[in-house]
C-alpha positions as CSV (number, residue, x, y, z in Angstrom):
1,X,-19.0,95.5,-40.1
2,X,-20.3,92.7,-37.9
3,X,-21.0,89.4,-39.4
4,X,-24.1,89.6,-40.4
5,X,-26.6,87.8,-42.0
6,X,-26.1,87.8,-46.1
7,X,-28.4,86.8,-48.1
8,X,-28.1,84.8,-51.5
9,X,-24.8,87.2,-53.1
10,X,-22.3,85.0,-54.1
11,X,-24.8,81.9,-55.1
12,X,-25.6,84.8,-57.6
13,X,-21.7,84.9,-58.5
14,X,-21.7,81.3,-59.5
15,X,-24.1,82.0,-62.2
16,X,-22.8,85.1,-63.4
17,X,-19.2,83.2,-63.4
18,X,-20.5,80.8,-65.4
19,X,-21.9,82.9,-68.1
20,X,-19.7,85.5,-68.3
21,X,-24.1,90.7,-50.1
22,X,-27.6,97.9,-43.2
23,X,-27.9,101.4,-44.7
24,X,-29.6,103.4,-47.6
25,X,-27.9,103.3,-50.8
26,X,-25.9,106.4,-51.7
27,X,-23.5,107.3,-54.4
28,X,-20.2,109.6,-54.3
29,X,-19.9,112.8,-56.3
30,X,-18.6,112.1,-60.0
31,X,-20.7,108.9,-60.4
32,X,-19.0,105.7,-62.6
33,X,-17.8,106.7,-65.7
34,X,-15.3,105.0,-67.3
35,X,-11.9,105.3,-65.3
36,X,-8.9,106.5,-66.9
37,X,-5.9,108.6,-66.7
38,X,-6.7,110.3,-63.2
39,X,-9.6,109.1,-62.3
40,X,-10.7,105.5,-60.4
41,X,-13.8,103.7,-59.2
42,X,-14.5,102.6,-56.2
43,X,-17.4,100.4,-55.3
44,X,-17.8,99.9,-51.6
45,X,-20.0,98.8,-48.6
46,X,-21.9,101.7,-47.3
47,X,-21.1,101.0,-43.5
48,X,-20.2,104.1,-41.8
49,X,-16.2,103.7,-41.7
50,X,-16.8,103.6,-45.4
51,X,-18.7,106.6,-45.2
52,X,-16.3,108.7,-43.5
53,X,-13.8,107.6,-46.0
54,X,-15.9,108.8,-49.1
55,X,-15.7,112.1,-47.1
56,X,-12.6,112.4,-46.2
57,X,-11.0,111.4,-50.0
58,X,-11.1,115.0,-51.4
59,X,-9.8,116.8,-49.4
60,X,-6.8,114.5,-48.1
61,X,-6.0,111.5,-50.8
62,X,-7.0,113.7,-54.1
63,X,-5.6,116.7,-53.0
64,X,-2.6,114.8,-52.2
65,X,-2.2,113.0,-55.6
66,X,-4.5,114.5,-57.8
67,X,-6.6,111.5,-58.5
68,X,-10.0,112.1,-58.5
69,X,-12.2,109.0,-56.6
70,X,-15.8,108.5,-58.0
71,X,-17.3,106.0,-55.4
72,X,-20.3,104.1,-55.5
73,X,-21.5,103.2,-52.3
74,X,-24.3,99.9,-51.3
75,X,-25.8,97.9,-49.1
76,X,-23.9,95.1,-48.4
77,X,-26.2,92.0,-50.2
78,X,-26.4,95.0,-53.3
79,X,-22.3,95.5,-53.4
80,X,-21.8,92.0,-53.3
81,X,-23.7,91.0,-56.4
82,X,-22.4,94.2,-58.0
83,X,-18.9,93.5,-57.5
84,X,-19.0,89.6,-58.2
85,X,-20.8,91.1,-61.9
86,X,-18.0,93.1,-62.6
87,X,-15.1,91.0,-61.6
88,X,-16.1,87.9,-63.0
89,X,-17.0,89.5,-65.9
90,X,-13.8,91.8,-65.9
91,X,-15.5,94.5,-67.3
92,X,-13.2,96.8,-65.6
93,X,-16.1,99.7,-64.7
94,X,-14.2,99.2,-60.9
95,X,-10.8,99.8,-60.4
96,X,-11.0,98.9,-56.4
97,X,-14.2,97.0,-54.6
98,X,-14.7,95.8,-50.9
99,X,-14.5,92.4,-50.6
100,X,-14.1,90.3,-47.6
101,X,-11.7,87.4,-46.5
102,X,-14.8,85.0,-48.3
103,X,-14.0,86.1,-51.3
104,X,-10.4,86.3,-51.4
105,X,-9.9,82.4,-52.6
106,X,-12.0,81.9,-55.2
107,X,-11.9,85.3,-56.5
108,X,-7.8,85.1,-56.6
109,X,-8.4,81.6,-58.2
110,X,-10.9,82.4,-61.1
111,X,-8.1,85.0,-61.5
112,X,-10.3,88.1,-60.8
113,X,-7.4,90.3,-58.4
114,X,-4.5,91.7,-59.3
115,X,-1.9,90.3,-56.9
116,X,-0.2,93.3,-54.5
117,X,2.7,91.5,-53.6
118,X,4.8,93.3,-56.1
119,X,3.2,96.8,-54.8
120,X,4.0,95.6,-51.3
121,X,7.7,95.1,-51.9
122,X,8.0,98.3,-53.5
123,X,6.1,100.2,-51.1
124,X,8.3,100.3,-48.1
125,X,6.4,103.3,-46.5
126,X,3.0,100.9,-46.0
127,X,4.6,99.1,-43.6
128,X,3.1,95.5,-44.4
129,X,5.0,93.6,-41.8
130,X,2.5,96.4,-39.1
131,X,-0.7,94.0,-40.3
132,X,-1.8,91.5,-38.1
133,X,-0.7,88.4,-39.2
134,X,-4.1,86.0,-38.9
135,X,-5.3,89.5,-41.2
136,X,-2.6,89.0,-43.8
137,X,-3.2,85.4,-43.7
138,X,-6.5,85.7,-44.7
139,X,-6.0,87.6,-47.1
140,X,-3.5,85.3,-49.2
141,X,-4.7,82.7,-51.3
142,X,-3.2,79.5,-51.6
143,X,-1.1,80.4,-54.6
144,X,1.4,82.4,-51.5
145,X,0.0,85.5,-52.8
146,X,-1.3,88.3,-51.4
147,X,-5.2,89.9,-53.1
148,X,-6.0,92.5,-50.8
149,X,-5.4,95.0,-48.2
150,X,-7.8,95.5,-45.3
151,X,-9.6,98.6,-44.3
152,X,-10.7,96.9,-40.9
153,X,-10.8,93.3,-39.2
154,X,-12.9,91.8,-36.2
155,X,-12.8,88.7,-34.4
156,X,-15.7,87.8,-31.5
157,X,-15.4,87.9,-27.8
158,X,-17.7,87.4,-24.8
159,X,-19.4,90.7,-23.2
160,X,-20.4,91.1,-19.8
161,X,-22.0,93.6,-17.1
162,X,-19.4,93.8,-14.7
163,X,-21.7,95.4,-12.3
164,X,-24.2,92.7,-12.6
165,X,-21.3,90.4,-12.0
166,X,-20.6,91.7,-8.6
167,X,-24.0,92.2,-7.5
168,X,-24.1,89.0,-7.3
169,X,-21.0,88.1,-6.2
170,X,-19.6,86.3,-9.6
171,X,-16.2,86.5,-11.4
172,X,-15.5,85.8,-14.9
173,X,-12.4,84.2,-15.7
174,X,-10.2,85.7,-18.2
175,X,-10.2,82.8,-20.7
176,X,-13.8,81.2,-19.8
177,X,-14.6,77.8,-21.2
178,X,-18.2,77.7,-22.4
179,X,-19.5,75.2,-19.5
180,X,-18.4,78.2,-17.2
181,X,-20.4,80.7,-19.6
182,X,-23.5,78.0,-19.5
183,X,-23.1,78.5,-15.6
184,X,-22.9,81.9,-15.2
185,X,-25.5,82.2,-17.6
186,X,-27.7,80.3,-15.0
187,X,-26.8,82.6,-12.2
188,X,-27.2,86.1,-14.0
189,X,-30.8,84.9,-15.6
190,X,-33.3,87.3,-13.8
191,X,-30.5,88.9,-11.5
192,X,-32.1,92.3,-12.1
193,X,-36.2,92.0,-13.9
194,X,-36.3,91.2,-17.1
195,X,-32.9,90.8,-17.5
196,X,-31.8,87.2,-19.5
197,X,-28.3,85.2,-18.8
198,X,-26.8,85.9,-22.3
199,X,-27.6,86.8,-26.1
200,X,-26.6,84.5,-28.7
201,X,-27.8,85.0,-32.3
202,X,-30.8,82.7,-33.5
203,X,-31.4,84.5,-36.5
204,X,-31.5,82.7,-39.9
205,X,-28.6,83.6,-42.2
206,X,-25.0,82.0,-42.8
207,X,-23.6,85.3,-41.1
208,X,-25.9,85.5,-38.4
209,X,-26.7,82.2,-36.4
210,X,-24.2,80.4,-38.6
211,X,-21.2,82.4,-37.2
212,X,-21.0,82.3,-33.9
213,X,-22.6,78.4,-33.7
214,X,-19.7,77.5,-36.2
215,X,-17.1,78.9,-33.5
216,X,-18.4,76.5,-30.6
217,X,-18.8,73.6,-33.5
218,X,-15.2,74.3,-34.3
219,X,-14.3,74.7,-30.0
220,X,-16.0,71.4,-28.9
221,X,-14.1,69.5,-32.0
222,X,-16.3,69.4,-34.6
223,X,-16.0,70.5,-38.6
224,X,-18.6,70.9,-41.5
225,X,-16.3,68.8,-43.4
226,X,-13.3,66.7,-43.0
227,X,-10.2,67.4,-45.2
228,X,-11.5,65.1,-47.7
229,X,-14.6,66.9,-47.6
230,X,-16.8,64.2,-45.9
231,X,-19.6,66.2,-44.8
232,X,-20.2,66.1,-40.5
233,X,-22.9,67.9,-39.5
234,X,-24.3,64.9,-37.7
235,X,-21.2,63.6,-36.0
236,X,-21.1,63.5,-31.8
237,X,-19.1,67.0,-32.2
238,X,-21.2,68.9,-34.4
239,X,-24.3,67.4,-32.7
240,X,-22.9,68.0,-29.1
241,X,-21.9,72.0,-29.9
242,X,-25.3,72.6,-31.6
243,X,-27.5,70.8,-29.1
244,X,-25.3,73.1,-26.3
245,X,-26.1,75.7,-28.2
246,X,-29.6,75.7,-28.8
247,X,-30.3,74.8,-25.7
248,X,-28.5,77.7,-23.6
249,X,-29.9,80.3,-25.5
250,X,-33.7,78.5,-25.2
251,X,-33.1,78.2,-21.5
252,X,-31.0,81.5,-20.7
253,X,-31.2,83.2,-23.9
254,X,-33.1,86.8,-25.4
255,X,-36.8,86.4,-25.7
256,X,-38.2,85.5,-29.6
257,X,-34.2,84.1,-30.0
258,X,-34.6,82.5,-33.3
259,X,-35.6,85.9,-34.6
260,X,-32.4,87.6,-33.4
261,X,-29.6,88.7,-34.9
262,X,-26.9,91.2,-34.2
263,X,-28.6,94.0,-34.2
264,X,-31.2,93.2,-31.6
265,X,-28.6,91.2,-29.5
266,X,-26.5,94.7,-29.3
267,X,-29.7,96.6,-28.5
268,X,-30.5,94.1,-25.6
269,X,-27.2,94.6,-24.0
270,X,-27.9,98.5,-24.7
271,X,-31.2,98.5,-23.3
272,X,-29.7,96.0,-19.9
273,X,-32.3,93.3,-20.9
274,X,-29.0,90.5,-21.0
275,X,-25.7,90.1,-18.8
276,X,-23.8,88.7,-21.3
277,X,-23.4,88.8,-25.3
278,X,-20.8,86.6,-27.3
279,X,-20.2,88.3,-30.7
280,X,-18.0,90.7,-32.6
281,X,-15.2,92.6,-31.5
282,X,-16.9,95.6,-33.2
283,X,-19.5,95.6,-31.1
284,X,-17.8,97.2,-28.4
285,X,-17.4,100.7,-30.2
286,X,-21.6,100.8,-29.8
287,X,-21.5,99.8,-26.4
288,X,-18.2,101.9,-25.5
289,X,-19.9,104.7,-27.0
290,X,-20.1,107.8,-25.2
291,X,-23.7,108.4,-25.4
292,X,-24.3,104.6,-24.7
293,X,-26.2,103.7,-21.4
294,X,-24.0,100.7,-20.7
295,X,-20.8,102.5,-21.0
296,X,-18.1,101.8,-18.7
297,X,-20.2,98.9,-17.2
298,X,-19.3,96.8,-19.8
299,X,-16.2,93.7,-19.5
300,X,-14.4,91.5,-22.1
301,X,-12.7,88.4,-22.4
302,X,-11.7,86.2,-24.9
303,X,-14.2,83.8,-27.1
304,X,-15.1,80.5,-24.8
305,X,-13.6,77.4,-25.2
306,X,-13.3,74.0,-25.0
307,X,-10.8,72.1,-26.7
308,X,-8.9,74.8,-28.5
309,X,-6.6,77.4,-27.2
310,X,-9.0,79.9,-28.9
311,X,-12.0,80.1,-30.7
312,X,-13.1,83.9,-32.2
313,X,-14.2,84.1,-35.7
314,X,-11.7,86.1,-38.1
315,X,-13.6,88.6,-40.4
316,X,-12.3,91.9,-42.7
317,X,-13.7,94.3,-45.4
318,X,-10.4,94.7,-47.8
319,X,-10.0,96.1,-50.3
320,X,-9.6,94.2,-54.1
321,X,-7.9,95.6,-57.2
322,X,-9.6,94.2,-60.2
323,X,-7.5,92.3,-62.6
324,X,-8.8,94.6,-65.4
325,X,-8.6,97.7,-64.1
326,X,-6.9,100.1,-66.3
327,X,-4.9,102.3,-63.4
328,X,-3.2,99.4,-61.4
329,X,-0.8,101.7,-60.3
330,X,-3.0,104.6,-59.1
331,X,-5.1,102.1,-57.4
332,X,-2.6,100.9,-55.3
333,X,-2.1,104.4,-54.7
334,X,-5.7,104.6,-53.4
335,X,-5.5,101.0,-51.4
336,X,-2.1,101.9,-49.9
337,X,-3.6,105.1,-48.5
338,X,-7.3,103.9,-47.2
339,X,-5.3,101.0,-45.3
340,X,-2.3,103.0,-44.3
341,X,-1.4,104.1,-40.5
342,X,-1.5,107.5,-42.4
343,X,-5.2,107.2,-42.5
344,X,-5.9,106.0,-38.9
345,X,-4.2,109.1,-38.1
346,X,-5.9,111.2,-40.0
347,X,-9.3,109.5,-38.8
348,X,-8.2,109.6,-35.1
349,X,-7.3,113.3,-35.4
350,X,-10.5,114.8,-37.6
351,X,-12.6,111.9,-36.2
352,X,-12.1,111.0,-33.1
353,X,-9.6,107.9,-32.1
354,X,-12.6,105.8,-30.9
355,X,-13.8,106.4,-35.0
356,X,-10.7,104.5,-36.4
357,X,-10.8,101.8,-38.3
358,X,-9.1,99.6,-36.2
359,X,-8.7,95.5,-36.2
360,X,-6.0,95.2,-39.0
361,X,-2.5,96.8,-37.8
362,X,-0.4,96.2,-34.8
363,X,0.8,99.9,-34.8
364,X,-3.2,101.0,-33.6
365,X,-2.7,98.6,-30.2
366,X,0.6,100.4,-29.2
367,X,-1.2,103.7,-30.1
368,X,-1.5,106.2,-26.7
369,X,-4.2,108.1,-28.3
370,X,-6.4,104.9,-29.3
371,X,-5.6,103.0,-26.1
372,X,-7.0,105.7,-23.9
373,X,-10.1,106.2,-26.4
374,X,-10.3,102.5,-26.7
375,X,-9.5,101.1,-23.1
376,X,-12.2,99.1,-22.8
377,X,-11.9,96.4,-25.1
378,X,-8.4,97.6,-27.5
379,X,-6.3,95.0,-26.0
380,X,-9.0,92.5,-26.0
381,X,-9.7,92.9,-29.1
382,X,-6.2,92.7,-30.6
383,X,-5.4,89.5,-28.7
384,X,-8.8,87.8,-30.1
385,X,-8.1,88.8,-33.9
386,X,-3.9,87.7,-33.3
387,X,-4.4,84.4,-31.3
388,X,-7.2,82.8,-34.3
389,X,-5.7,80.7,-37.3
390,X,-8.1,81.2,-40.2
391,X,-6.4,77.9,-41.7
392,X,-6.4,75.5,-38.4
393,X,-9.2,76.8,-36.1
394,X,-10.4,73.8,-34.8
395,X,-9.0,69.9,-33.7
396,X,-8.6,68.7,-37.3
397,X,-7.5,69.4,-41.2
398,X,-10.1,71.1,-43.1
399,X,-10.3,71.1,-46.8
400,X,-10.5,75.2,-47.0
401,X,-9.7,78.5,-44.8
402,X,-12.1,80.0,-42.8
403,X,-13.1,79.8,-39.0
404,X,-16.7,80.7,-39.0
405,X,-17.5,79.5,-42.4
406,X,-16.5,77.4,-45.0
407,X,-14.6,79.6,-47.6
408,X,-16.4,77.7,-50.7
409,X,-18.9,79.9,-53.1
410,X,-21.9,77.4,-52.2
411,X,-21.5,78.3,-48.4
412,X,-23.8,81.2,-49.3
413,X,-26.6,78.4,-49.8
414,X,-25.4,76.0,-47.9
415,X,-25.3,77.9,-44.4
416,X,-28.2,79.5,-45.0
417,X,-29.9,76.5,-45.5
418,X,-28.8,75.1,-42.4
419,X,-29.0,78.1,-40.4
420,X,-33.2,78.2,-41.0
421,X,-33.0,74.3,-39.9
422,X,-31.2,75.5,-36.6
423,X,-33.5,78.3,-35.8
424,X,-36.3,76.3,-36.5
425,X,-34.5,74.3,-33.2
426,X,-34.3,77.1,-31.8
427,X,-37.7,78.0,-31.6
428,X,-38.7,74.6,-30.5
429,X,-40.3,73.4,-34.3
430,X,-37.9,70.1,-34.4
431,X,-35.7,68.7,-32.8
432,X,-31.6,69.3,-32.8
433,X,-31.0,66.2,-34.1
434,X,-33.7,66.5,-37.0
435,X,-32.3,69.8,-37.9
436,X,-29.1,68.2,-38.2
437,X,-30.3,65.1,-40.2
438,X,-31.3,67.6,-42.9
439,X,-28.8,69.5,-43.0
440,X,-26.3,66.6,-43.4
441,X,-28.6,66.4,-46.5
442,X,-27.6,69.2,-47.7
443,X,-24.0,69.3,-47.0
444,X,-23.3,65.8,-48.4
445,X,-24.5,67.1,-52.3
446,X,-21.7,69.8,-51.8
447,X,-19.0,67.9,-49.9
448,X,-19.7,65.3,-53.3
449,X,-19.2,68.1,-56.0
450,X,-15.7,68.4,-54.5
451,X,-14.9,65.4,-54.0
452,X,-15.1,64.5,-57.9
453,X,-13.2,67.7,-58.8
């Protein structure tokens, strides 16, 4: 699923730590009883690829194995607080959860995962050496080991109307630097009526505006917080990447901006009311989409830069096996299956190959059946996830992984926080340097808790 924007689910973690995160909810067939002998939970994110695993468990992994799956499926703020109650709780009720590569850390540090390295060594059929490696990286915590296997991953990339494009006689370079985005931005800007130069989220929330902001932070050289986590939210970087920021997408941006999020950037593009959109890889399946008026007209390049060599975001739903689950071993057998090649084949096949959930193994990009479903934007997409570095993403050390966040439990807070202060910039109610002032406010009392651990 898109980054998107999460509300408060893992401030609610720290709590429940301490004393013991787009759909309607639904539930599987066998609800959650206690798991035993044959039978596992599953708690998951109710975004369609989930969805179209629930259905396709039955029939394929049970009947294989004979292990029945009860799965109990949420919105994503609703799973997040549900898994973070079990697992830090390790009540056990969930054998497997979605989780993302936020959670990984801390959850592997408070000792809440059951490490698969050991299932990976014996497993030579899973083929772990197929995922991509920022995937696996991000995925390991910084004990070496290895806490979850993903279903799907995204990175971000820059979307375009080609037809626009030549209309008007432009060309966008293959790897575009963001003053060249902030130009042809300029140029597209009422090329056809009502049509804006680009789309870039404004929309409170530390997975909405946060994200992609973060990425040009991190591109034009600056960090939340140094290695010694000395907050810098109001250094020349950070000021000059937000201040570029807000002020493209005021002057060449979606109308009502600072209320806009994913969703109604990718129904802009959609609709043709913007020639260009910089977001998630997994946008393109919505745009590539065969009842989609944009499809075919659609190009895609590589995140913009400045002074990196790349700068797309890293993001994957994986799935967790909970330290106190009672059937480690048939969970694997569950993990190993919903992650496996096996299962994009069996997706691509009942499914449709543009269906897959892609993003996560090298094997999908060499694909012929997925590269003719997914021409578009396949080998787009697998360049942005392979060329980011979760750990080094921008032009200095940074005390944690993560590229479009910082990987800490208070980020939750924290970026949303800041992300209201930025959209209040955004829709001209202060300035970016007052936003920033504040929000250096904020990030200081964090970067401090961590600096006297």
């Amino acid at each position: 699923m898109p980054i998107q924007g999460r509300k408060n689910g893992i401030s609610s973690l720290i709590a429940v730590a301490a004393t013991g995160a787009l759909l309607a909810a639904c539930s599987g067939a066998g609800g959650t009883g206690p798991s035993g002998g044959d039978t596992l939970n599953v708690l998951m994110v109710n975004n369609p690829q989930m969805v179209e695993l629930q259905k396709l468990t039955a029939e394929h992994f049970t009947k294989k194995t004979g292990i029945k799956v009860n799965f109990t499926v949420l919105p994503e703020n609703d799973v997040r607080d549900k898994i973070s109650q079990d697992f830090s709780n390790q009540a056990g009720q969930y054998d497997v959860a979605t989780i993302s590569n936020f959670e990984v850390p801390f959850y592997a540090k408070n000792q809440w995962l059951h490490q698969l390295d050991d299932y990976v060594a014996d497993d030579k059929a899973f083929g772990q050496n197929d995922i991509l490696k920022p995937i696996q990286q991000s995925l390991t915590a910084e004990d070496g080991k290895l806490y979850a296997q993903p279903f799907y991953g995204e990175s971000s990339f820059l979307m375009y109307r080609k037809d626009v494009f030549a209309e008007n006689g432009l060309k966008m370079p293959e790897k575009p630097t963001w003053r060249q985005v902030a130009d042809l931005a300029a140029k597209v800007d009422g090329a056809r009526p009502g049509m804006k130069g680009i789309c870039l989220r404004g929309l409170p929330g530390w997975g909405e505006v946060i994200a992609p902001l973060t990425t040009v932070v991190n591109t034009m050289g600056g960090t939340w917080f140094t290695k010694d986590w000395q907050a810098k939210l109001t250094s020349p970087e950070f000021t000059k990447a937000t201040k570029f920021y807000v002020d493209l997408v005021r002057k060449h941006g979606e109308a009502g901006a600072a209320q806009a999020g994913y969703a109604e950037c990718l129904n802009n593009v959609t609709q043709g009311k913007t020639a260009m959109w910089y977001d998630a890889t997994a946008a393109a399946g919505s745009l590539e989409a065969a009842k989609s008026p944009v499809k075919g007209k659609i190009g895609y390049v590589q995140a913009p830069v400045e002074k990196t060599e790349s700068s797309g975001w890293l993001y994957t739903w994986a799935w967790g096996l909970q330290k106190a689950s009672k059937n480690p071993d048939k969970a694997w057998k569950f993990i190993s299956w919903a992650s496996s090649k096996e299962y994009e084949e069996l997706v691509g096949k009942e499914l449709g190959w543009a269906n897959v959930p892609g993003g996560k193994r090298a094997s999908t990009y060499s694909n012929p059946e997925y590269k003719k479903a997914a021409a578009a934007f396949e080998a787009v997409t697998q360049q942005a996830i392979s060329s980011v570095d979760p750990r080094d993403p921008g032009t200095q050390p940074r005390p944690t992984i993560g590229i479009q966040f910082v990987d800490i439990p208070e980020f939750t807070d924290l970026g949303t926080k800041v992300s209201q202060e930025i959209s209040a910039a955004i829709a001209g109610k202060q300035s970016v340097e007052t936003a920033l002032k504040k929000s250096q406010a904020l990030a200081e009392k964090v970067g401090k808790e961590y600096q006297n651990r």
